[in-house]
PyMOL Python script that loads the backbone (N, CA, C, O; Angstrom):
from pymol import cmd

cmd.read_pdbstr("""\
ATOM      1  N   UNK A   1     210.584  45.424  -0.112  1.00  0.00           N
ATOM      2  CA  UNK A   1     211.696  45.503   0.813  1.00  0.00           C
ATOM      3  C   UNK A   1     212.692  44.397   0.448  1.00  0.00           C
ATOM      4  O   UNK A   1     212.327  43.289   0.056  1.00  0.00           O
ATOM      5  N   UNK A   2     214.093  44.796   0.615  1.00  0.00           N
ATOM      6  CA  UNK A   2     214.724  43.929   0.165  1.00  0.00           C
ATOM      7  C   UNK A   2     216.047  43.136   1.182  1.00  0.00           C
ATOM      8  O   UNK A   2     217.067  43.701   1.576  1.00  0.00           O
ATOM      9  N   UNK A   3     215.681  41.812   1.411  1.00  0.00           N
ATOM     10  CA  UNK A   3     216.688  41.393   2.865  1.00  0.00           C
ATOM     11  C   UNK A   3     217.944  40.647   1.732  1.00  0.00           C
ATOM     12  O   UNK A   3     217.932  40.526   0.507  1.00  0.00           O
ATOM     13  N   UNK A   4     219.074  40.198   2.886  1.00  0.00           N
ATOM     14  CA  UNK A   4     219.748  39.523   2.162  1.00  0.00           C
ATOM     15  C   UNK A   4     220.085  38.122   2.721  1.00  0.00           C
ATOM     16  O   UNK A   4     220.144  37.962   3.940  1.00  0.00           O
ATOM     17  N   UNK A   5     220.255  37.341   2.061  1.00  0.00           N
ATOM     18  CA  UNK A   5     220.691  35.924   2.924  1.00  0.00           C
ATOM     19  C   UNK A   5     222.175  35.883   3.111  1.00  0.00           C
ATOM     20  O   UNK A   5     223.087  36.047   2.300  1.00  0.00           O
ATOM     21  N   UNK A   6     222.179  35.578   4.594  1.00  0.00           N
ATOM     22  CA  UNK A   6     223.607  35.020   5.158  1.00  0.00           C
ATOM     23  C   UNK A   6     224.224  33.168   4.525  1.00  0.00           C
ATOM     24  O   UNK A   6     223.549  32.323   3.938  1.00  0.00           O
ATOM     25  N   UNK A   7     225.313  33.116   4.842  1.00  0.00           N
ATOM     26  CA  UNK A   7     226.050  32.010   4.381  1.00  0.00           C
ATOM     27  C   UNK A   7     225.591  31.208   4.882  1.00  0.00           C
ATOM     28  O   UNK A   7     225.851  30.136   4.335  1.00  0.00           O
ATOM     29  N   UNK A   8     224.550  31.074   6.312  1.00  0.00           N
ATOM     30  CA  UNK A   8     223.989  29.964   6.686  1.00  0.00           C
ATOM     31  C   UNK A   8     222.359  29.790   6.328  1.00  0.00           C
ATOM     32  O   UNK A   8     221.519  28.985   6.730  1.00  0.00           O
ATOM     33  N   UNK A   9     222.285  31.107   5.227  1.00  0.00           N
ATOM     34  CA  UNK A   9     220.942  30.464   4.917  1.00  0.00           C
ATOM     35  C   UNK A   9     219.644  31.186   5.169  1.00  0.00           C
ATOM     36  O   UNK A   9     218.546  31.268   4.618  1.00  0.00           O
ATOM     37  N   UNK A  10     220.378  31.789   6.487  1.00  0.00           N
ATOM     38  CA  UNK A  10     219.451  32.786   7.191  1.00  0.00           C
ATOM     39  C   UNK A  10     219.160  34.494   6.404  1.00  0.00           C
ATOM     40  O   UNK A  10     219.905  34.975   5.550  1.00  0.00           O
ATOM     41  N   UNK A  11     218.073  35.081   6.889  1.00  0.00           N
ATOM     42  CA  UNK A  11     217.622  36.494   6.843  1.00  0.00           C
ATOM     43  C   UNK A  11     217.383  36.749   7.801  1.00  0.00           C
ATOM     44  O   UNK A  11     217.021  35.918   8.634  1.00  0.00           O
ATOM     45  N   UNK A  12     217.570  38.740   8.163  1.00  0.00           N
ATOM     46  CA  UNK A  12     217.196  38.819   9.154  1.00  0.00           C
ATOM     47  C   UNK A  12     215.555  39.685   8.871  1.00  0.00           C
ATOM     48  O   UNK A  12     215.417  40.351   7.845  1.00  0.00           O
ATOM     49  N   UNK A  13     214.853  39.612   9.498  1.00  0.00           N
ATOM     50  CA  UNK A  13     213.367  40.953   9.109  1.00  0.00           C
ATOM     51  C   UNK A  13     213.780  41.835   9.652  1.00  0.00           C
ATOM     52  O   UNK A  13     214.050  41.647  10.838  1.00  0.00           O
ATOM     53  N   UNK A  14     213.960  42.815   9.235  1.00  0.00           N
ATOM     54  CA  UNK A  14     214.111  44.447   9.878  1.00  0.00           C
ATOM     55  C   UNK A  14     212.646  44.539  10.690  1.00  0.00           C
ATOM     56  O   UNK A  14     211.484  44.167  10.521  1.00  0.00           O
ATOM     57  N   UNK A  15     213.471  45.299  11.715  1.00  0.00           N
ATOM     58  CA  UNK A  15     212.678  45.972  13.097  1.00  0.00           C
ATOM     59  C   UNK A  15     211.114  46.004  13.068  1.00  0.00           C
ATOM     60  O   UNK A  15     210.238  45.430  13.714  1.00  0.00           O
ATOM     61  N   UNK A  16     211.137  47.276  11.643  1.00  0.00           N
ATOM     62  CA  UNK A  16     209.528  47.467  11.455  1.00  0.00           C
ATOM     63  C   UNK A  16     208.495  46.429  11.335  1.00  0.00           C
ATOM     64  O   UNK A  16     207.403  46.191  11.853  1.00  0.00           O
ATOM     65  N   UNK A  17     209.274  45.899  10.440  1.00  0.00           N
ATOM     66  CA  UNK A  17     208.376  44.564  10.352  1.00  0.00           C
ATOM     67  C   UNK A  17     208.030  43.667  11.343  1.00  0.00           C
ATOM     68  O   UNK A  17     206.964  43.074  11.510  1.00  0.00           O
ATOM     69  N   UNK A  18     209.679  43.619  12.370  1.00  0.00           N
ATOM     70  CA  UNK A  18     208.702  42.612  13.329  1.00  0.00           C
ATOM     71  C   UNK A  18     207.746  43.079  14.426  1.00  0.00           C
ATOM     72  O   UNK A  18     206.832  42.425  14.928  1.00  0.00           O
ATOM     73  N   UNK A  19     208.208  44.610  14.770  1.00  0.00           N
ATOM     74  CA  UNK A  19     207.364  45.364  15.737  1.00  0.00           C
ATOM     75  C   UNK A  19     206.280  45.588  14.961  1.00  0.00           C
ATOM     76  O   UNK A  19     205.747  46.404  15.714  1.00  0.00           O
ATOM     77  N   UNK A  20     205.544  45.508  14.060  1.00  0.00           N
ATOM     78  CA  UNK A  20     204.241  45.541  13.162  1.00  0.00           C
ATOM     79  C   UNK A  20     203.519  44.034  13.097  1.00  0.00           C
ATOM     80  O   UNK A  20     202.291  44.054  13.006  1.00  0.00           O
ATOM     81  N   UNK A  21     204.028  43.025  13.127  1.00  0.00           N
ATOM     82  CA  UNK A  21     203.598  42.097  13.144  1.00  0.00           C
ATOM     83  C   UNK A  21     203.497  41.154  14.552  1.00  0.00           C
ATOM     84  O   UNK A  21     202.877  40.103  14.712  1.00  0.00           O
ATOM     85  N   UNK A  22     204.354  41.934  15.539  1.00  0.00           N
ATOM     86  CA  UNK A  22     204.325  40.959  16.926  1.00  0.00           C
ATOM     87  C   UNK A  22     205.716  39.996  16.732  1.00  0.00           C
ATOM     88  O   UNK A  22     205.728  39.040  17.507  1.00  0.00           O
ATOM     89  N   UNK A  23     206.889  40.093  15.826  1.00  0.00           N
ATOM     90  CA  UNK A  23     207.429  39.088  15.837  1.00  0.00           C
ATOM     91  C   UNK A  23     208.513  39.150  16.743  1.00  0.00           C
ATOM     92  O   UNK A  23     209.247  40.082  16.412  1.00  0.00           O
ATOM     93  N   UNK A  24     208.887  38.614  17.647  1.00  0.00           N
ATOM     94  CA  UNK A  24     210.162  38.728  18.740  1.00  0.00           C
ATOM     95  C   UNK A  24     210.688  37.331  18.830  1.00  0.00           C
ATOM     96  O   UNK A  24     209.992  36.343  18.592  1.00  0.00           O
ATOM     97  N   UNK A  25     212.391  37.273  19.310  1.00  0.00           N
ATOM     98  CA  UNK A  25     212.861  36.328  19.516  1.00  0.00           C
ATOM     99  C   UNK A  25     211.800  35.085  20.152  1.00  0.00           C
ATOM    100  O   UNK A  25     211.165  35.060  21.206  1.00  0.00           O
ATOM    101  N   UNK A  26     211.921  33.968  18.902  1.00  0.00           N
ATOM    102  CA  UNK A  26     211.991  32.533  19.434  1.00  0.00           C
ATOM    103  C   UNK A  26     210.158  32.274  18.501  1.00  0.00           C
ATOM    104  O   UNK A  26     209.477  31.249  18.492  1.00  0.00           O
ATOM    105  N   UNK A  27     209.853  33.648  17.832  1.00  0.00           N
ATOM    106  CA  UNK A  27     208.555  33.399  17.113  1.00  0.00           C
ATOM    107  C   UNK A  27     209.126  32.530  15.949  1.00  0.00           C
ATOM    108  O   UNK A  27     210.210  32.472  15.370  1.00  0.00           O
ATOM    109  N   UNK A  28     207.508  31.651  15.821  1.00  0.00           N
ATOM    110  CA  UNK A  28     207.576  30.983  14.817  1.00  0.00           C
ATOM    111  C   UNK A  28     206.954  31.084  12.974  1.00  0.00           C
ATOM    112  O   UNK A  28     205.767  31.006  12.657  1.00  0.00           O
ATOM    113  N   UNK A  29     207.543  31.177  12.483  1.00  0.00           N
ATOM    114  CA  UNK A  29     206.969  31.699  11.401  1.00  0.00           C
ATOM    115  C   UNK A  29     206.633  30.662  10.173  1.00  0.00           C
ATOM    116  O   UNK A  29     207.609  29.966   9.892  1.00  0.00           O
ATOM    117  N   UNK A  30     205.512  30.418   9.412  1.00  0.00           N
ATOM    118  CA  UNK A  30     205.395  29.453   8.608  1.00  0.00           C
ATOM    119  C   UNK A  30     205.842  30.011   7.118  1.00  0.00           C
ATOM    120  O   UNK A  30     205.719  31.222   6.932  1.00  0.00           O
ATOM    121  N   UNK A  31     206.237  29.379   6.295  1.00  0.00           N
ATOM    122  CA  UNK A  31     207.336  29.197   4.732  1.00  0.00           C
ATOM    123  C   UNK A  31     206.010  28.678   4.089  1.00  0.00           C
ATOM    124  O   UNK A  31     205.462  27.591   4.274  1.00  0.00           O
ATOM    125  N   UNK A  32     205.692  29.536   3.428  1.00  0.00           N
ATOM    126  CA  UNK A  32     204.723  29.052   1.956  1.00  0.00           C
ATOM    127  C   UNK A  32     205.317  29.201   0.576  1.00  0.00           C
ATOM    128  O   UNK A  32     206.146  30.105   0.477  1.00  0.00           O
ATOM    129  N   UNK A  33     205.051  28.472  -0.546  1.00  0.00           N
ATOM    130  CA  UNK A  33     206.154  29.078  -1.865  1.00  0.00           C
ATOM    131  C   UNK A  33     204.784  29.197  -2.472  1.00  0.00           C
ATOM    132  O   UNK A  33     203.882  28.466  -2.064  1.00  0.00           O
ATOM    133  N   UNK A  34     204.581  30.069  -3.414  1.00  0.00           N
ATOM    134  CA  UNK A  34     203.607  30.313  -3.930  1.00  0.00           C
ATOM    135  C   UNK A  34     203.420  29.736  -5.379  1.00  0.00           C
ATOM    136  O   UNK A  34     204.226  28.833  -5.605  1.00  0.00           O
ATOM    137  N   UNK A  35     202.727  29.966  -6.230  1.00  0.00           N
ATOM    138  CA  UNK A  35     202.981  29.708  -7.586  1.00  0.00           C
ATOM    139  C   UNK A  35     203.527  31.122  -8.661  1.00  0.00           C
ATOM    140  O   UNK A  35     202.878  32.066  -9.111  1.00  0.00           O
ATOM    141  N   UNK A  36     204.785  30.803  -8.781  1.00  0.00           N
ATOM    142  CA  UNK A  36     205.165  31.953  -9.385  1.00  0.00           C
ATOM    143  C   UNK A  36     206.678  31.681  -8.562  1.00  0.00           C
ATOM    144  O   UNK A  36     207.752  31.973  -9.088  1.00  0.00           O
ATOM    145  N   UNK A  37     206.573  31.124  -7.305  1.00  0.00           N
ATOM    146  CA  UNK A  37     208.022  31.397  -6.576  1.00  0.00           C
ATOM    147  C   UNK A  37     208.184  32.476  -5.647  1.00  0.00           C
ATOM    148  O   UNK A  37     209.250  32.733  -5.088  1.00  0.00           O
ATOM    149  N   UNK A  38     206.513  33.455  -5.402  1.00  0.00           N
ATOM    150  CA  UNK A  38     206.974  34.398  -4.129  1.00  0.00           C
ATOM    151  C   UNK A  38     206.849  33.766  -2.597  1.00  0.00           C
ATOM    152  O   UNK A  38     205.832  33.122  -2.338  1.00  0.00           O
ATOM    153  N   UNK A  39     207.855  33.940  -1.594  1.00  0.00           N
ATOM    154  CA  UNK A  39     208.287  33.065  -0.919  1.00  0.00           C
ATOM    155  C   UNK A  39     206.746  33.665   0.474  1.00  0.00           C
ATOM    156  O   UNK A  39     206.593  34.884   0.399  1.00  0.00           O
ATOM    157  N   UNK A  40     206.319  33.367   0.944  1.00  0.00           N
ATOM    158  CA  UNK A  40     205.188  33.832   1.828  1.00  0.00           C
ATOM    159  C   UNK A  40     205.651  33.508   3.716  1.00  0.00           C
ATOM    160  O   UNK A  40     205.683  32.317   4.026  1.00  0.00           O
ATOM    161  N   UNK A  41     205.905  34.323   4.600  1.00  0.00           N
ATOM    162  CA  UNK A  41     206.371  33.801   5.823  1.00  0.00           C
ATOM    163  C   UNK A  41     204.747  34.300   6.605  1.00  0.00           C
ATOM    164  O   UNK A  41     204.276  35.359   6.191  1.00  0.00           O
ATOM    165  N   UNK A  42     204.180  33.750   7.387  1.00  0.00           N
ATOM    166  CA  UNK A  42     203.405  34.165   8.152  1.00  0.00           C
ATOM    167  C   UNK A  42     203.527  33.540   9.810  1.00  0.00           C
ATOM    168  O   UNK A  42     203.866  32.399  10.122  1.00  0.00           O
ATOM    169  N   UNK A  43     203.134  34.681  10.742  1.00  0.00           N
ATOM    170  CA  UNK A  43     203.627  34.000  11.866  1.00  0.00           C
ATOM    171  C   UNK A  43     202.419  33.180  12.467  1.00  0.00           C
ATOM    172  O   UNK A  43     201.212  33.389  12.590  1.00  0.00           O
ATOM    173  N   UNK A  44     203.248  32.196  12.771  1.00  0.00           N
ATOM    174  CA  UNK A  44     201.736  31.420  13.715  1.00  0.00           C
ATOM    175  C   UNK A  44     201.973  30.864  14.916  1.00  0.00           C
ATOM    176  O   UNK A  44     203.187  31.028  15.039  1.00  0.00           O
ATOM    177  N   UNK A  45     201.612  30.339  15.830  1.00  0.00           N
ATOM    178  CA  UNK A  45     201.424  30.173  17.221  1.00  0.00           C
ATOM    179  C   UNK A  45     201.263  28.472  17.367  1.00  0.00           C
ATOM    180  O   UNK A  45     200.613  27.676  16.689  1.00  0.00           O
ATOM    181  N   UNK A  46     202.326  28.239  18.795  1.00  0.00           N
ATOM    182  CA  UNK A  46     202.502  27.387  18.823  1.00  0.00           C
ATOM    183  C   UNK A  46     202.009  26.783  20.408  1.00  0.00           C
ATOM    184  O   UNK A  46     202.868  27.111  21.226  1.00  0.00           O
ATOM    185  N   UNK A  47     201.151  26.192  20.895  1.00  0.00           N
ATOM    186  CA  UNK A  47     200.502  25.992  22.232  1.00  0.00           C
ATOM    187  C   UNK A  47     201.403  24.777  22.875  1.00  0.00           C
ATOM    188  O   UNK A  47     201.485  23.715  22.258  1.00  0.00           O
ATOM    189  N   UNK A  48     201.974  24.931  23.939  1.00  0.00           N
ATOM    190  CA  UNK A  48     202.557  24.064  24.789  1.00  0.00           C
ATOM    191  C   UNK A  48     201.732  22.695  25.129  1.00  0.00           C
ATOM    192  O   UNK A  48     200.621  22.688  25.658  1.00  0.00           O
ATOM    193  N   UNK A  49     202.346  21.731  24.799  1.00  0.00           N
ATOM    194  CA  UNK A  49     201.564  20.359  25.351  1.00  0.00           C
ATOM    195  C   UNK A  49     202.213  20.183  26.691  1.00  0.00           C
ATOM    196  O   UNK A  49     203.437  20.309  26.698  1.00  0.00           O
ATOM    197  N   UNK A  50     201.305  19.773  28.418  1.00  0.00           N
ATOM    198  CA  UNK A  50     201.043  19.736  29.314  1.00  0.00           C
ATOM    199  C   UNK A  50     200.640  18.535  29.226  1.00  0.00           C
ATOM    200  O   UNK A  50     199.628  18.065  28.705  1.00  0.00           O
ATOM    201  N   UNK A  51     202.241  17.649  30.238  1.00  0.00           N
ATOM    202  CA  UNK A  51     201.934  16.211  30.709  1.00  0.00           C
ATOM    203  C   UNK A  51     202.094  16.374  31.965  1.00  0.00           C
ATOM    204  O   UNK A  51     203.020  17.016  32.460  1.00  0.00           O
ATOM    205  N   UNK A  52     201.039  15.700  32.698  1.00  0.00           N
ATOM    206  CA  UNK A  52     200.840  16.026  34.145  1.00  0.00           C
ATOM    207  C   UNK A  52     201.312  14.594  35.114  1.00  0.00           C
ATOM    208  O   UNK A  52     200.349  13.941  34.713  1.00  0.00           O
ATOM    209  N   UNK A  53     201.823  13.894  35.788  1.00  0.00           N
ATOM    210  CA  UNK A  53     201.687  12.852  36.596  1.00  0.00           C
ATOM    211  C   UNK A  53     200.581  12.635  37.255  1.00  0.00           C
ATOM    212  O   UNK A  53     199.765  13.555  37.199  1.00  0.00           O
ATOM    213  N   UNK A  54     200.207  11.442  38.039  1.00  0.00           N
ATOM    214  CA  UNK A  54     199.030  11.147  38.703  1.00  0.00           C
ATOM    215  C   UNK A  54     198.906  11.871  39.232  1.00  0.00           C
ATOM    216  O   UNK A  54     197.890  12.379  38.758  1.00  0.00           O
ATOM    217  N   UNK A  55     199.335  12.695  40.352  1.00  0.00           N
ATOM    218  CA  UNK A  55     199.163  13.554  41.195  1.00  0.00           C
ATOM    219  C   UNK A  55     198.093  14.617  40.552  1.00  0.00           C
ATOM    220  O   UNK A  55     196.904  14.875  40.744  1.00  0.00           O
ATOM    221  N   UNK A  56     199.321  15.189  39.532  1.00  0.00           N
ATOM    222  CA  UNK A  56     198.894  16.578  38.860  1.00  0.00           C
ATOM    223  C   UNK A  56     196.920  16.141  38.051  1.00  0.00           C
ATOM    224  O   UNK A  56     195.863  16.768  38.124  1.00  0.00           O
ATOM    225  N   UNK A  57     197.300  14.792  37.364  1.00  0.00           N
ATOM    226  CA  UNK A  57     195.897  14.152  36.897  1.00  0.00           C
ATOM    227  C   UNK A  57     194.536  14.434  37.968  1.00  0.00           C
ATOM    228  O   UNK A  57     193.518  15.009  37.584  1.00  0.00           O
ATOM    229  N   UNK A  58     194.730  13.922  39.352  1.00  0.00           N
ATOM    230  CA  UNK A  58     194.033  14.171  40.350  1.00  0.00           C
ATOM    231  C   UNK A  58     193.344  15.601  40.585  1.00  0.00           C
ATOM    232  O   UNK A  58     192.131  15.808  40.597  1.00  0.00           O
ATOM    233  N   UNK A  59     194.569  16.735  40.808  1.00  0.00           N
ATOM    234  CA  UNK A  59     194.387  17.777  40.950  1.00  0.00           C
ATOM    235  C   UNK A  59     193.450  18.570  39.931  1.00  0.00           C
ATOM    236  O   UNK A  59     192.507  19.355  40.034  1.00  0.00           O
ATOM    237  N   UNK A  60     194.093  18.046  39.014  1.00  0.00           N
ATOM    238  CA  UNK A  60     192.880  18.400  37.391  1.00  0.00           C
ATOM    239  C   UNK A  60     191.586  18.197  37.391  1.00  0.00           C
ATOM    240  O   UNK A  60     190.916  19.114  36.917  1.00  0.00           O
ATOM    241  N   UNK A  61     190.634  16.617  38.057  1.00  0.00           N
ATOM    242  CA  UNK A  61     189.966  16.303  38.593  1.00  0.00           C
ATOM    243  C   UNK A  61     189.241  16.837  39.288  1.00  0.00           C
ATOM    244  O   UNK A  61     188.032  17.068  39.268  1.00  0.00           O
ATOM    245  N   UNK A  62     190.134  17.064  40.014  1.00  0.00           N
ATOM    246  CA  UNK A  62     189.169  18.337  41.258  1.00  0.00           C
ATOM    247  C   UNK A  62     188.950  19.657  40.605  1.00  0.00           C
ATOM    248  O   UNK A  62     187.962  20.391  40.626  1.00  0.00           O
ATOM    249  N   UNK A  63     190.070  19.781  40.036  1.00  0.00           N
ATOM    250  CA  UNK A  63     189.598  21.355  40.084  1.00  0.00           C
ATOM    251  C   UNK A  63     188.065  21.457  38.892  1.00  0.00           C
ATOM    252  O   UNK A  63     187.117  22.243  38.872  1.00  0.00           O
ATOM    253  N   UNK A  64     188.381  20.409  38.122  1.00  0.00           N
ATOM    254  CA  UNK A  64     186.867  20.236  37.129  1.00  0.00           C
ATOM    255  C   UNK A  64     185.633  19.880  37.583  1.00  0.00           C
ATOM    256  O   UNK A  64     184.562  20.169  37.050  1.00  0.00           O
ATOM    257  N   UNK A  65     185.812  19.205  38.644  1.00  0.00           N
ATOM    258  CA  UNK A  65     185.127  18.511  39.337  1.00  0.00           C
ATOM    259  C   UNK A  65     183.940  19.973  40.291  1.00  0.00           C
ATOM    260  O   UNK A  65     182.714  20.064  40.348  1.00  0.00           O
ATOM    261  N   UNK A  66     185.087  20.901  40.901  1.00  0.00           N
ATOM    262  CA  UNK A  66     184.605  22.175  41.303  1.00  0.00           C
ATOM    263  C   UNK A  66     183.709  23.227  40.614  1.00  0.00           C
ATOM    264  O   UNK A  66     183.147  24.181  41.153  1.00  0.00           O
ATOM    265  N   UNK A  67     183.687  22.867  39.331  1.00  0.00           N
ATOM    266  CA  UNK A  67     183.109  23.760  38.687  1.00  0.00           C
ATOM    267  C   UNK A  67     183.447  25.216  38.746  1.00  0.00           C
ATOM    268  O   UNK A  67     182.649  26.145  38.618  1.00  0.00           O
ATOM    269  N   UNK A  68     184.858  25.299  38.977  1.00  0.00           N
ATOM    270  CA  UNK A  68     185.422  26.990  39.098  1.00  0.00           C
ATOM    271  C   UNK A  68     185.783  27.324  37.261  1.00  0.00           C
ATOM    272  O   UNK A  68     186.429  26.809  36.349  1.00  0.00           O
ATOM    273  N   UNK A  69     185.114  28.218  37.437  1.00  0.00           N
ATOM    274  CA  UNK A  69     185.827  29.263  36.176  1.00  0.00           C
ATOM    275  C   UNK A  69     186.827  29.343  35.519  1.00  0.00           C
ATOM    276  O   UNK A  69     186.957  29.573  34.317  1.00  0.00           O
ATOM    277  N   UNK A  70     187.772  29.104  36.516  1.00  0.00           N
ATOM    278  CA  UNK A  70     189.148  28.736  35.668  1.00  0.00           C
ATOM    279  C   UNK A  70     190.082  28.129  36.400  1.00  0.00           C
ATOM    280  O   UNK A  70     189.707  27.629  37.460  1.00  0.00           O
ATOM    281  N   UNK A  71     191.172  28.050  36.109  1.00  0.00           N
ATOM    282  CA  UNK A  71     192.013  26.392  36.595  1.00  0.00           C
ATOM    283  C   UNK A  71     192.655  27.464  37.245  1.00  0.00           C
ATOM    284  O   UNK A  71     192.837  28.658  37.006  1.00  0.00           O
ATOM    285  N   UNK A  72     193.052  26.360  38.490  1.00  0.00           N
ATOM    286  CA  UNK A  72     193.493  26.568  39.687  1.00  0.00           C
ATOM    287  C   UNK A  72     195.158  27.075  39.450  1.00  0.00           C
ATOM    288  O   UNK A  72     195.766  26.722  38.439  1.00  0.00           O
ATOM    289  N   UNK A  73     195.778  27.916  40.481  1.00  0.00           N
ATOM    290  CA  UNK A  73     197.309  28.797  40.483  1.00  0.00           C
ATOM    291  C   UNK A  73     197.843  27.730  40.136  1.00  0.00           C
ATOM    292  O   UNK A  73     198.322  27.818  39.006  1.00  0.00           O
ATOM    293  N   UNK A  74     198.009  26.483  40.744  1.00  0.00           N
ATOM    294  CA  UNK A  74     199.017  25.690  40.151  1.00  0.00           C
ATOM    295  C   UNK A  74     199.145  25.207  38.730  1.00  0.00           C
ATOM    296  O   UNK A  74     200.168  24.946  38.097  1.00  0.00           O
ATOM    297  N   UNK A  75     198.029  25.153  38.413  1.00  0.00           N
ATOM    298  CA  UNK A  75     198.127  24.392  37.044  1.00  0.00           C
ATOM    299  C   UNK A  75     198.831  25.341  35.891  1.00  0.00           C
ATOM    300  O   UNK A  75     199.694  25.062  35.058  1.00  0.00           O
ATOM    301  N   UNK A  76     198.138  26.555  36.161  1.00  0.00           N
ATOM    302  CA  UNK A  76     198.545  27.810  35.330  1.00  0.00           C
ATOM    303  C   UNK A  76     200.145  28.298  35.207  1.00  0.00           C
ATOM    304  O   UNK A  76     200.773  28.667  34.214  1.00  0.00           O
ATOM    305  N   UNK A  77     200.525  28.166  36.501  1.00  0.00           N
ATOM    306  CA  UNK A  77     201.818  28.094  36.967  1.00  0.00           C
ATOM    307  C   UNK A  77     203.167  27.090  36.301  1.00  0.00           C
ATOM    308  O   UNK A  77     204.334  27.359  36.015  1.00  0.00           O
ATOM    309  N   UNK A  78     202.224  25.656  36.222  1.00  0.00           N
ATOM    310  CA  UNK A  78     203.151  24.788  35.587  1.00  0.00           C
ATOM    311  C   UNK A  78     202.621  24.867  34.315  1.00  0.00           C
ATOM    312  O   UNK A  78     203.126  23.877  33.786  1.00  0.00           O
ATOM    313  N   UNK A  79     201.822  25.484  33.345  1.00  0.00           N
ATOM    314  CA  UNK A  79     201.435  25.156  32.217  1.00  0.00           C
ATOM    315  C   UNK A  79     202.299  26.828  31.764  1.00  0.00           C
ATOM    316  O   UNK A  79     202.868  27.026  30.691  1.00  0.00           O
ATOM    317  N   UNK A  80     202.196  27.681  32.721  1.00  0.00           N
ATOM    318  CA  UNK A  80     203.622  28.796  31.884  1.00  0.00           C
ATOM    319  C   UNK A  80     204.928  28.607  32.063  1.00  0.00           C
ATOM    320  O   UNK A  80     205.791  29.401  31.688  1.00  0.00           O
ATOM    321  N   UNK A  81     205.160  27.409  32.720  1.00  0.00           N
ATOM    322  CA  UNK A  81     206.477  27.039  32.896  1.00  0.00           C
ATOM    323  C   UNK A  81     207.117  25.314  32.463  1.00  0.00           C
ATOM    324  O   UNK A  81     207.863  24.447  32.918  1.00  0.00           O
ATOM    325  N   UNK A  82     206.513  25.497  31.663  1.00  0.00           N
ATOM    326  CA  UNK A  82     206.043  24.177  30.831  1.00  0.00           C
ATOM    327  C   UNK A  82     207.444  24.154  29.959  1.00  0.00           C
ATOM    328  O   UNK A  82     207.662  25.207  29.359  1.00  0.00           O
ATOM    329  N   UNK A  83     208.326  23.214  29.815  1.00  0.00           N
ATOM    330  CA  UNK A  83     209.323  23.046  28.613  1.00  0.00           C
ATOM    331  C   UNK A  83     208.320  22.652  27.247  1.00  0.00           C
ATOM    332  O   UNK A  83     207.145  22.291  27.180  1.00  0.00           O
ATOM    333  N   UNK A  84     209.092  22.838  26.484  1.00  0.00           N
ATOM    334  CA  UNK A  84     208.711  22.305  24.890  1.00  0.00           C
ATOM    335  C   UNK A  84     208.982  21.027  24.472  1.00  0.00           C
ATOM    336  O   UNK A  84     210.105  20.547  24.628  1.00  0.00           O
ATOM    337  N   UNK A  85     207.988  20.353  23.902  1.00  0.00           N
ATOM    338  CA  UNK A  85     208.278  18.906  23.692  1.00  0.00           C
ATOM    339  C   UNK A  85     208.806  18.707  22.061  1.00  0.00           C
ATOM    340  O   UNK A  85     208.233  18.999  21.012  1.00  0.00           O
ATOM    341  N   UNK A  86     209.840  18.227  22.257  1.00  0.00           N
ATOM    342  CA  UNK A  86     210.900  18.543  20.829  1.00  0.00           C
ATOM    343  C   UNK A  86     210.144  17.598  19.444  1.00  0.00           C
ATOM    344  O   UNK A  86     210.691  17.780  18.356  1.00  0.00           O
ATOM    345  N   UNK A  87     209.124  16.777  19.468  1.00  0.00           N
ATOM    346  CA  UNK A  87     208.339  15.859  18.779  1.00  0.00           C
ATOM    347  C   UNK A  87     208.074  16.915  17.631  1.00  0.00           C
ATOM    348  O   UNK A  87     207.372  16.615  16.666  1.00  0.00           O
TER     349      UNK A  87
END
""", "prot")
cmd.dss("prot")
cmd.show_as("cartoon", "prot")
cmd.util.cbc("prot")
cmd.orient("prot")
C-alpha cells in the first residue's frame, strides 16, 4: 500500500487499516526502522498515571483494606477521567 507524506511530515493510514487494527483518533503508534530501512509502525497502549491527594490516598486504603473485588465508583471514575501527564 502506498501513503504519501504531507509538507509537515505527516501520513495519513487509510480507513481499512485503521478499522483493522483498532486505530482511532489520539492512538499511539510506535516507529521501528528495520535493517534494510522498512519503516515498522505498531500500535501500543498507553496507561494513565493516577496521583491521588491524602484524601484520595485514604480512600484507597480502605477500599484495600475491604477486601472488595474491585475498586470502589470513585476511584474508577477519577482514574477515567484522569488528564495525561505530559512527562
Amino acid at each position: 500500500m502506498i501513503v504519501t507524506i504531507d509538507k509537515r511530515g505527516s501520513i495519513s493510514l487509510p480507513v481499512a487499516i485503521r478499522k483493522e487494527l483498532g486505530i482511532t483518533h489520539g492512538s499511539h503508534l510506535e516507529l521501528t526502522i528495520k535493517p534494510g530501512g522498512a519503516l515498522v509502525l505498531q500500535p501500543v497502549e498507553f496507561y494513565k498515571t493516577i496521583r491521588l491527594n491524602a484524601s484520595g490516598l485514604e480512600k484507597l486504603k480502605d477500599a484495600r483494606s475491604s477486601e472488595e473485588c474491585r475498586l470502589p465508583d470513585w476511584f474508577e471514575e477519577e482514574r477515567d477521567n484522569a488528564g495525561v501527564d505530559s512527562e
